[in-house]
N, CA, C and O atoms as a GROMACS GRO file, in nm:
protein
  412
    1UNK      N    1  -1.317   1.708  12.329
    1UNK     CA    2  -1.185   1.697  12.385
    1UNK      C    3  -1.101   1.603  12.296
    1UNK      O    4  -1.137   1.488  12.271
    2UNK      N    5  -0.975   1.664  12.246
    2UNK     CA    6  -0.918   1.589  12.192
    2UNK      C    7  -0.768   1.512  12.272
    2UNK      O    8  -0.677   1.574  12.328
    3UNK      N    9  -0.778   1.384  12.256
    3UNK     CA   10  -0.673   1.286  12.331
    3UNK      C   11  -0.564   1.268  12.211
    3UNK      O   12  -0.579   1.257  12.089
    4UNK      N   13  -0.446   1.269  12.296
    4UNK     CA   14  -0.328   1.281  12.268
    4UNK      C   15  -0.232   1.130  12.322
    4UNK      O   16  -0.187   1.116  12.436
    5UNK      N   17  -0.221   1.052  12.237
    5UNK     CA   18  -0.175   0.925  12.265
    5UNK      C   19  -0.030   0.972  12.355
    5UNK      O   20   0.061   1.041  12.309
    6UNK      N   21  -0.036   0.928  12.465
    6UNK     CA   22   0.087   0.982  12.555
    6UNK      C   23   0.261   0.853  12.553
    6UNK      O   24   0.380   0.876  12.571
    7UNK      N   25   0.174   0.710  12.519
    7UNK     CA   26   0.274   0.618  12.492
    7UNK      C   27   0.229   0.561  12.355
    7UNK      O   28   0.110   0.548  12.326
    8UNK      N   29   0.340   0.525  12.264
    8UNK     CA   30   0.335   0.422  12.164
    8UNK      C   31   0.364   0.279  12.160
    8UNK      O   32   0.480   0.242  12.172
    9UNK      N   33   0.285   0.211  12.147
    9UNK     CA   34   0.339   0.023  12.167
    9UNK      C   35   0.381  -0.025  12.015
    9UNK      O   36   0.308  -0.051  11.919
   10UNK      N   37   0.526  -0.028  12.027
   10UNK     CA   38   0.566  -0.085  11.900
   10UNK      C   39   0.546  -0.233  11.893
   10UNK      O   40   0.613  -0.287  11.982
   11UNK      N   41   0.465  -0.337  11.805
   11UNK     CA   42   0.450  -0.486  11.822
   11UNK      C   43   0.566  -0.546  11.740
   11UNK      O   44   0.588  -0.503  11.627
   12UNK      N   45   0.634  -0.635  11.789
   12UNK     CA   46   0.784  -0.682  11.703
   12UNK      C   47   0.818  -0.854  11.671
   12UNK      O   48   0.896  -0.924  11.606
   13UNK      N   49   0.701  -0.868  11.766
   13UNK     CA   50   0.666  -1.026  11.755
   13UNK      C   51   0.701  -1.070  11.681
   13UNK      O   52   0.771  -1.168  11.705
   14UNK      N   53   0.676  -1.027  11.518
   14UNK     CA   54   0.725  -1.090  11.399
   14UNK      C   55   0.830  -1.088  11.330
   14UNK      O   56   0.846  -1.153  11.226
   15UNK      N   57   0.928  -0.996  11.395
   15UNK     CA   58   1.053  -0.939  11.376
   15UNK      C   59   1.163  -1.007  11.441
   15UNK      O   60   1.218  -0.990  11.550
   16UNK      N   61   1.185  -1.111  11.322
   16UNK     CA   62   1.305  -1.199  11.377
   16UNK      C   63   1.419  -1.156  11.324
   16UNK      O   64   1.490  -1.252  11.294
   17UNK      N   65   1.464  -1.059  11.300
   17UNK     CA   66   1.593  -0.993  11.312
   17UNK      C   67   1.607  -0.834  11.234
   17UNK      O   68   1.535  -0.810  11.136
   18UNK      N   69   1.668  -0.768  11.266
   18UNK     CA   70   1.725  -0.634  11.273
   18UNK      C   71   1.851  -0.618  11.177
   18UNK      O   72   1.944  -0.699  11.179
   19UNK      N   73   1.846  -0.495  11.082
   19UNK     CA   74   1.985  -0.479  11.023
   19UNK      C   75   1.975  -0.284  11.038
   19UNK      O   76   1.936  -0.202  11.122
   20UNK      N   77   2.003  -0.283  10.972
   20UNK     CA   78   2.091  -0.133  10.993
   20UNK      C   79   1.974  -0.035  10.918
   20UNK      O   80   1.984   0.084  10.945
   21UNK      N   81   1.879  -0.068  10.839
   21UNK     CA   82   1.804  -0.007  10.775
   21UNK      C   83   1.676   0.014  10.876
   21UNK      O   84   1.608   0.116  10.879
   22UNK      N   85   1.656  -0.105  10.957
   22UNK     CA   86   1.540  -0.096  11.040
   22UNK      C   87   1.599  -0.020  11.176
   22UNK      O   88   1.515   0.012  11.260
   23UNK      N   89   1.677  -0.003  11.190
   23UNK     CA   90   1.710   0.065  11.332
   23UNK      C   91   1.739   0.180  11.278
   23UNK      O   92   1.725   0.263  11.368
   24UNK      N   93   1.775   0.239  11.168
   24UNK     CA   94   1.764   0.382  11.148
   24UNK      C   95   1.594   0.380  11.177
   24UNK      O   96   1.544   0.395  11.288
   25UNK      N   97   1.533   0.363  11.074
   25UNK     CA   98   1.336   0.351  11.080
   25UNK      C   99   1.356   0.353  11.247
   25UNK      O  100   1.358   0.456  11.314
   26UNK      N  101   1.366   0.259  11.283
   26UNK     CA  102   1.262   0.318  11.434
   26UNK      C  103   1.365   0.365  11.523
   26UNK      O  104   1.348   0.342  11.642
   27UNK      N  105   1.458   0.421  11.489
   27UNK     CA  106   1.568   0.544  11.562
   27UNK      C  107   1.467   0.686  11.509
   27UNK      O  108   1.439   0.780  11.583
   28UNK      N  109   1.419   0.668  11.350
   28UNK     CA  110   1.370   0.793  11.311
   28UNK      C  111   1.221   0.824  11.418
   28UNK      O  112   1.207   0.914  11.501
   29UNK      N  113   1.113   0.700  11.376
   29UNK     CA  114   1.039   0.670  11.455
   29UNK      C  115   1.020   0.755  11.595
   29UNK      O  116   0.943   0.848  11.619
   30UNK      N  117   1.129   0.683  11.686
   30UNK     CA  118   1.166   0.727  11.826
   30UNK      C  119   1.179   0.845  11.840
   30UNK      O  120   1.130   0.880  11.947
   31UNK      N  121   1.242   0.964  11.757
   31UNK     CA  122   1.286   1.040  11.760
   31UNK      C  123   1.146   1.134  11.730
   31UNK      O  124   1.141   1.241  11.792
   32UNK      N  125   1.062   1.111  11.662
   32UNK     CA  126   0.938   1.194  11.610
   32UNK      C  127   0.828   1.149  11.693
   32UNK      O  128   0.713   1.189  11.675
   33UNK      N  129   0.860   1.066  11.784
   33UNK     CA  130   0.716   1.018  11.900
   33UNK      C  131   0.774   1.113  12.016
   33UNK      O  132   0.704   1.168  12.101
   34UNK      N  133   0.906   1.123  12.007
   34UNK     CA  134   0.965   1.197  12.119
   34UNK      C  135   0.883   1.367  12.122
   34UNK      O  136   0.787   1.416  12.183
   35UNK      N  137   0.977   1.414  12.025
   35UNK     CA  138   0.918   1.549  11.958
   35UNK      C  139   0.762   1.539  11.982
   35UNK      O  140   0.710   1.650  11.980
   36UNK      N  141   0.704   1.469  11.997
   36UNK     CA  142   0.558   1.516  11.991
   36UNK      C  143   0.533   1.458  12.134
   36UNK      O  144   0.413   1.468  12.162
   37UNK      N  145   0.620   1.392  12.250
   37UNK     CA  146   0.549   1.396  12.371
   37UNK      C  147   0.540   1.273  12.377
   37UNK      O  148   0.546   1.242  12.496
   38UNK      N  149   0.525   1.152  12.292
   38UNK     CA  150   0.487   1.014  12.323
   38UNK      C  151   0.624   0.912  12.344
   38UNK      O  152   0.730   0.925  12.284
   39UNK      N  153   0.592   0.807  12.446
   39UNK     CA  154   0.734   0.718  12.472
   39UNK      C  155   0.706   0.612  12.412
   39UNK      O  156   0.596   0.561  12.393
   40UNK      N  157   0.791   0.584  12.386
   40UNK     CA  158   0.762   0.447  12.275
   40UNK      C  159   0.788   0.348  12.379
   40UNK      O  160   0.856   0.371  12.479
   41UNK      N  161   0.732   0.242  12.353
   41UNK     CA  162   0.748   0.090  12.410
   41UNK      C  163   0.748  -0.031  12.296
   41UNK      O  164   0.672  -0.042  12.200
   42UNK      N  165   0.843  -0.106  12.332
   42UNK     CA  166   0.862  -0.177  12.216
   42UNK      C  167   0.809  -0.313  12.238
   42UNK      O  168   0.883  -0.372  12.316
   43UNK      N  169   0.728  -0.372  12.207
   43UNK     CA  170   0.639  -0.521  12.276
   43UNK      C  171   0.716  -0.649  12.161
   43UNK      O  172   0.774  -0.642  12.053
   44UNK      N  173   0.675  -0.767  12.258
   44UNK     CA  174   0.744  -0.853  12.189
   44UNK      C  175   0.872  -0.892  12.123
   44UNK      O  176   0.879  -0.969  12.027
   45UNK      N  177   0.991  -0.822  12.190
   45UNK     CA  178   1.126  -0.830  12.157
   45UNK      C  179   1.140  -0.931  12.107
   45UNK      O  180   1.069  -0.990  12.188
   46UNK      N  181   1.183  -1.035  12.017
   46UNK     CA  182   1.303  -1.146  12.052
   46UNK      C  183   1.438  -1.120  12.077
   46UNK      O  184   1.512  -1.025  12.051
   47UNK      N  185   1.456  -1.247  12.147
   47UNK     CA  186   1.610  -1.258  12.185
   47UNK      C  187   1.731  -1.191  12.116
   47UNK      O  188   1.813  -1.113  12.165
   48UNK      N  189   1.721  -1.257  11.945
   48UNK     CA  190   1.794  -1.197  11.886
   48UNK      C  191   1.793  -1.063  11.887
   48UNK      O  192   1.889  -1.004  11.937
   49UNK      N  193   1.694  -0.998  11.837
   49UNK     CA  194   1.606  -0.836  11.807
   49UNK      C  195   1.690  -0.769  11.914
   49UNK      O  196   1.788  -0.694  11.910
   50UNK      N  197   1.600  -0.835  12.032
   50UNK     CA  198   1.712  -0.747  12.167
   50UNK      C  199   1.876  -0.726  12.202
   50UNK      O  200   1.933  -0.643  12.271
   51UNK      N  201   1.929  -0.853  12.113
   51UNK     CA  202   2.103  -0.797  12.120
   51UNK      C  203   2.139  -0.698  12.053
   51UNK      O  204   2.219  -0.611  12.087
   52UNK      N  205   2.074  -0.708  11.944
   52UNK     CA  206   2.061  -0.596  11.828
   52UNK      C  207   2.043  -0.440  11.897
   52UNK      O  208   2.132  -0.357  11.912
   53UNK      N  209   1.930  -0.430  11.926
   53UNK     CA  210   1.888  -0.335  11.990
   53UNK      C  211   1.955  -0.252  12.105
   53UNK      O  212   1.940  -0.132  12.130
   54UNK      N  213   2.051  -0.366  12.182
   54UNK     CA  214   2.125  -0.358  12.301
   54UNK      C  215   2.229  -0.276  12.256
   54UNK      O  216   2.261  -0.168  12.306
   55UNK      N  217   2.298  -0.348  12.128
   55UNK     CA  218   2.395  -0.310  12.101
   55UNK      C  219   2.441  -0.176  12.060
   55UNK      O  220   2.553  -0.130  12.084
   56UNK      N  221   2.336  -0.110  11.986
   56UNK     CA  222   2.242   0.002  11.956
   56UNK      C  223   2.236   0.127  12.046
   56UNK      O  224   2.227   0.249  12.038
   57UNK      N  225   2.245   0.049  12.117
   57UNK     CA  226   2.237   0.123  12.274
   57UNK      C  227   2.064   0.190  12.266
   57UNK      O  228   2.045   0.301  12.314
   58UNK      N  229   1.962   0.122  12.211
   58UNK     CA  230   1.847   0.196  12.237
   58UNK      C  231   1.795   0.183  12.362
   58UNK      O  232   1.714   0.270  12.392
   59UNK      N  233   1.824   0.083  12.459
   59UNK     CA  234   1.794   0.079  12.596
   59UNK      C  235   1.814   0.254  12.655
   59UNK      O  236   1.733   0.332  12.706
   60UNK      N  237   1.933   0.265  12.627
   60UNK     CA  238   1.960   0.460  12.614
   60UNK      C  239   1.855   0.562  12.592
   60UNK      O  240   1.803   0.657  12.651
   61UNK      N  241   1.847   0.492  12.465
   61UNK     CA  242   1.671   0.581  12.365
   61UNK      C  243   1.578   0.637  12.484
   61UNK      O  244   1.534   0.739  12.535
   62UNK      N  245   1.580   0.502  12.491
   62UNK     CA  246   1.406   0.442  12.529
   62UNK      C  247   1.374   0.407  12.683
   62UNK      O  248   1.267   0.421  12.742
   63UNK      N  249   1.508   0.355  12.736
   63UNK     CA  250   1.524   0.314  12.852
   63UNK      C  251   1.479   0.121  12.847
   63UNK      O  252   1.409   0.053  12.771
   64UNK      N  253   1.549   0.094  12.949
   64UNK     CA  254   1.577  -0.076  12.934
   64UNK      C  255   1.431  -0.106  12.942
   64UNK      O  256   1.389  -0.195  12.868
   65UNK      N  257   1.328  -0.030  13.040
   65UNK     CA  258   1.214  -0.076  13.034
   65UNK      C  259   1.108  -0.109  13.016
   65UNK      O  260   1.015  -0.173  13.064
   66UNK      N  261   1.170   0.003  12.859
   66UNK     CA  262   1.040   0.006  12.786
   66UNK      C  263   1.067  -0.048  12.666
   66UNK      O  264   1.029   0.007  12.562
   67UNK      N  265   1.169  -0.217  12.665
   67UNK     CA  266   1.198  -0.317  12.515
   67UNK      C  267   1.130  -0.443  12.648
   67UNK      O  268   1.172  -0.485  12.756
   68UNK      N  269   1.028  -0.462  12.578
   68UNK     CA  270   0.957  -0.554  12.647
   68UNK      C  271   0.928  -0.684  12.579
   68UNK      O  272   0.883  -0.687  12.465
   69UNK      N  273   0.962  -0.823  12.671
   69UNK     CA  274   0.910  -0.939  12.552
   69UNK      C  275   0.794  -0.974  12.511
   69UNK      O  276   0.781  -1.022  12.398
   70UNK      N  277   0.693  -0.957  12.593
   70UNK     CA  278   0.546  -0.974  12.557
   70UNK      C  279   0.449  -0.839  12.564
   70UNK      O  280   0.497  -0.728  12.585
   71UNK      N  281   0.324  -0.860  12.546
   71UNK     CA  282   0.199  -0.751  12.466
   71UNK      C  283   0.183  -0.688  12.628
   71UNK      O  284   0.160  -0.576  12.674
   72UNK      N  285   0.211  -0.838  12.691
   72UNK     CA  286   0.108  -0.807  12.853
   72UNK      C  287   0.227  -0.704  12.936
   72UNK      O  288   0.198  -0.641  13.037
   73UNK      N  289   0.345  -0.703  12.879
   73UNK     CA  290   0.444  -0.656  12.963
   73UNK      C  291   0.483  -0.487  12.951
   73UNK      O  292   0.535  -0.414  13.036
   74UNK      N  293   0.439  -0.458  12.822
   74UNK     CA  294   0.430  -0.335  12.729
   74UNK      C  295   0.264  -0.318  12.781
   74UNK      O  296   0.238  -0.218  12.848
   75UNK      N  297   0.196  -0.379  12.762
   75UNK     CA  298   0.068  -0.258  12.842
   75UNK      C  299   0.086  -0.202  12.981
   75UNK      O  300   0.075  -0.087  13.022
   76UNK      N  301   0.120  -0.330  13.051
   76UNK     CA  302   0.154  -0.289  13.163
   76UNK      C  303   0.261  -0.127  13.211
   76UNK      O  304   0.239  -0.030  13.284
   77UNK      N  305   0.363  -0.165  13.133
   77UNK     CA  306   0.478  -0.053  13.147
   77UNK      C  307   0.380   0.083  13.061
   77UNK      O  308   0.392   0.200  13.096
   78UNK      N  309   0.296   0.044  12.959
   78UNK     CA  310   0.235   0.193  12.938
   78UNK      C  311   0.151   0.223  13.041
   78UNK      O  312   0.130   0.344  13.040
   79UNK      N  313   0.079   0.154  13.153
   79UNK     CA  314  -0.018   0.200  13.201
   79UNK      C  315   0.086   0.307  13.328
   79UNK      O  316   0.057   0.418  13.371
   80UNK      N  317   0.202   0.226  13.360
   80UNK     CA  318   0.289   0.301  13.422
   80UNK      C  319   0.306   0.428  13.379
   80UNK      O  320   0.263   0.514  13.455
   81UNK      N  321   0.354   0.461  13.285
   81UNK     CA  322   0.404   0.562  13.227
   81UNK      C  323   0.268   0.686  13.246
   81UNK      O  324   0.286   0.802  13.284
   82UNK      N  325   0.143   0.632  13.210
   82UNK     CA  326   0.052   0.739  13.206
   82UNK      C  327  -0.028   0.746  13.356
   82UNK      O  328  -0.108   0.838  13.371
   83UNK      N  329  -0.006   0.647  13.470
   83UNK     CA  330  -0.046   0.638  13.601
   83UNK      C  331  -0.021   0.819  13.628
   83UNK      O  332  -0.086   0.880  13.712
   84UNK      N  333   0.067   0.872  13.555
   84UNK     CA  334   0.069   1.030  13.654
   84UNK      C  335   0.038   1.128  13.578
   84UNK      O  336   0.077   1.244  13.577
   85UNK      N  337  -0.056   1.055  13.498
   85UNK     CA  338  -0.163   1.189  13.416
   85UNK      C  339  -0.291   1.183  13.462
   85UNK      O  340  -0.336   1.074  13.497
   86UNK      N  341  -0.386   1.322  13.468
   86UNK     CA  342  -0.477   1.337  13.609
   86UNK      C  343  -0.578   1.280  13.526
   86UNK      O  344  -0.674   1.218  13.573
   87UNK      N  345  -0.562   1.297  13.410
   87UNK     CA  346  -0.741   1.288  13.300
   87UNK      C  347  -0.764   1.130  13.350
   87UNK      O  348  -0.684   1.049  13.397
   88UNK      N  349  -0.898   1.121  13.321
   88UNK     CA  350  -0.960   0.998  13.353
   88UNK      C  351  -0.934   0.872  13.251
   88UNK      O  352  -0.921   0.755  13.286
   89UNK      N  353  -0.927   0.934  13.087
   89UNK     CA  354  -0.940   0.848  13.025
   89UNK      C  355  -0.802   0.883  12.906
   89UNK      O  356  -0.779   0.973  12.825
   90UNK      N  357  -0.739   0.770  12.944
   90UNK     CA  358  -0.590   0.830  12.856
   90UNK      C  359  -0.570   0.702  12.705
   90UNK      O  360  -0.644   0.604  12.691
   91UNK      N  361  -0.484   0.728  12.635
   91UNK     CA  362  -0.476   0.714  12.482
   91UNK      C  363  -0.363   0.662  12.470
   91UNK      O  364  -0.261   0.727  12.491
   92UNK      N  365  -0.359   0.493  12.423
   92UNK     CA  366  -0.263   0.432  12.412
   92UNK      C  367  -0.256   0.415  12.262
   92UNK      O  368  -0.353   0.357  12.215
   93UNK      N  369  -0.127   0.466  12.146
   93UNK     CA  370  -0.136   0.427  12.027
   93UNK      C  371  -0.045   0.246  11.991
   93UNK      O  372   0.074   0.216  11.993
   94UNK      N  373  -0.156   0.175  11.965
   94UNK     CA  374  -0.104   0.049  12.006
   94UNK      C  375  -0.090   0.051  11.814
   94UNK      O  376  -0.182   0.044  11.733
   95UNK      N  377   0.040   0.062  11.791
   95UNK     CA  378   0.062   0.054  11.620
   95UNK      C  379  -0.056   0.104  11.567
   95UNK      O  380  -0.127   0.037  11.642
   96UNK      N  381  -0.111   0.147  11.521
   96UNK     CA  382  -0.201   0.228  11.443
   96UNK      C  383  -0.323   0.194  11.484
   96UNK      O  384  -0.412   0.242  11.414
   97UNK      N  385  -0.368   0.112  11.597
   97UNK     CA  386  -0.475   0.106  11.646
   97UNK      C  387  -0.487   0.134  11.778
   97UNK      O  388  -0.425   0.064  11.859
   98UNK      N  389  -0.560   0.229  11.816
   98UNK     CA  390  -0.602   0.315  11.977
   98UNK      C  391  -0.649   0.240  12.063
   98UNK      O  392  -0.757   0.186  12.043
   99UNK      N  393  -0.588   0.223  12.162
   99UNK     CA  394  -0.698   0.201  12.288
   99UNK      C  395  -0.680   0.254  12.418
   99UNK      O  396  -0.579   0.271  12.486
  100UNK      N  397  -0.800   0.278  12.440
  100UNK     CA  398  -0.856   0.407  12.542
  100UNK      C  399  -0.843   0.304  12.685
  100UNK      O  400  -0.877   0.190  12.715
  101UNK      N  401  -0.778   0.408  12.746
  101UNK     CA  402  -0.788   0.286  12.950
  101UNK      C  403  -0.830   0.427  13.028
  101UNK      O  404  -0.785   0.540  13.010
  102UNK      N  405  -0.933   0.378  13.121
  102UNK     CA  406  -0.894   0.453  13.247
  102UNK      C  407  -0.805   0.447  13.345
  102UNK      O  408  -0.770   0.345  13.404
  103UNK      N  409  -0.762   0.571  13.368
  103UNK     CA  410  -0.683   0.564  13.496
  103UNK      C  411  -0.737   0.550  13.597
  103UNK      O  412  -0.671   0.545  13.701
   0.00000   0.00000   0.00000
C-alpha cells in the first residue's frame, strides 16, 4: 500500500524575514502541494514572516490556520486536517522527512 502524504509541514523557524523571491517559491510550492491533494501548514512563523505573509494575503492560500507559530501547533492542525480520513495510518510530509500517525 502506498501512502500519500495528505498535509505538508513547512518549518520557518529560521526564517527571519521574507522578500518577494521567497513568496513567489512557496506561492509556487503551495500551488503544486495543492494540485496533488496535500495542504500545506506552515510551522514556526515569526512575527515579522507573518506580516509578510498577511500581507500576501496567504492566510487566503492556505487559510489563517494553517500559518502556525510553533512545531506543536502545526502537528496538531495536521492531525486535524487528516482526523477525516478512514485509513488507520496516515502520512505527514514534515519538510522532506515523513512521519507516519495513527488515526
Amino acid at each position: 500500500m502506498i501512502l500519500r502524504a495528505k498535509v505538508r509541514i513547512i518549518r520557518m523557524r529560521k526564517v527571519p524575514f521574507t522578500d518577494s523571491t521567497g513568496l513567489h517559491n512557496l506561492s509556487v510550492m503551495c500551488e503544486q502541494s495543492e494540485e496533488q491533494g496535500i495542504q500545506v501548514v506552515l510551522s514556526g512563523v515569526l512575527p515579522a514572516v507573518e506580516t509578510v505573509l498577511l500581507k500576501a494575503k496567504f492566510n487566503e492560500r492556505l487559510g489563517r490556520e494553517n500559518i502556525c507559530s510553533h512545531i506543536n501547533l502545526a502537528l496538531e492542525r495536521a492531525k486535524a486536517i487528516v482526523s477525516t480520513t478512514t485509513k488507520k495510518l496516515i502520512k505527514i510530509d514534515l519538510f522532506n522527512e515523513n512521519i507516519y500517525m495513527k488515526t
